[in-house]
C-alpha positions in Angstrom: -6.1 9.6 6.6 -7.7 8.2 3.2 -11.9 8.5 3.1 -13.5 4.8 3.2 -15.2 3.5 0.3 -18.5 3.0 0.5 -20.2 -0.7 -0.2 -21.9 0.6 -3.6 -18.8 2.5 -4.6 -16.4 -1.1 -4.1 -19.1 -2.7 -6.2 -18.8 -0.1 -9.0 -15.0 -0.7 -8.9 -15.1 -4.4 -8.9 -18.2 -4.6 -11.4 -16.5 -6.2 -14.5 -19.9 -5.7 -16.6 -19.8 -2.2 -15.9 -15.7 -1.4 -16.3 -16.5 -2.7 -19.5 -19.2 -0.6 -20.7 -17.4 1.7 -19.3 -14.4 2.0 -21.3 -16.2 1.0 -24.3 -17.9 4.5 -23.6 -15.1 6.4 -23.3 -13.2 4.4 -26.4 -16.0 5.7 -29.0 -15.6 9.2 -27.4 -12.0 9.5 -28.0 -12.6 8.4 -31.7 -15.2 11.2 -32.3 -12.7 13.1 -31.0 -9.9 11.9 -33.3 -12.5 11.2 -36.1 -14.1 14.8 -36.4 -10.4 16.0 -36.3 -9.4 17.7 -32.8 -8.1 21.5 -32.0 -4.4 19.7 -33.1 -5.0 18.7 -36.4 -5.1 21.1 -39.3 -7.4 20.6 -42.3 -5.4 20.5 -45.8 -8.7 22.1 -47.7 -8.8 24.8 -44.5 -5.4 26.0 -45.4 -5.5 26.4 -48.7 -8.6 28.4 -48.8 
């Protein structure tokens, strides 16, 4: 058996306005991510030191 969704939660879901601002969040955390250079990426000045 699968839980019920509450009334607030379907209205979160379905909110466009707040999917939105939603993903915009989580877009500008993924480019400070990529931006500040993640645990994958190696620095050309770090290796040469």
């Amino acid at each position: 058996m699968s839980e019920r969704i509450s009334k607030y939660e379907k209205f979160k879901m379905q909110n466009p306005f707040l999917q939105f601002f939603k993903f915009i969040f989580l877009n500008i955390k993924i480019m400070n991510v990529v931006a500040k250079g993640h645990g994958g990426t190696r620095d050309e000045d770090y290796i040469k030191k």
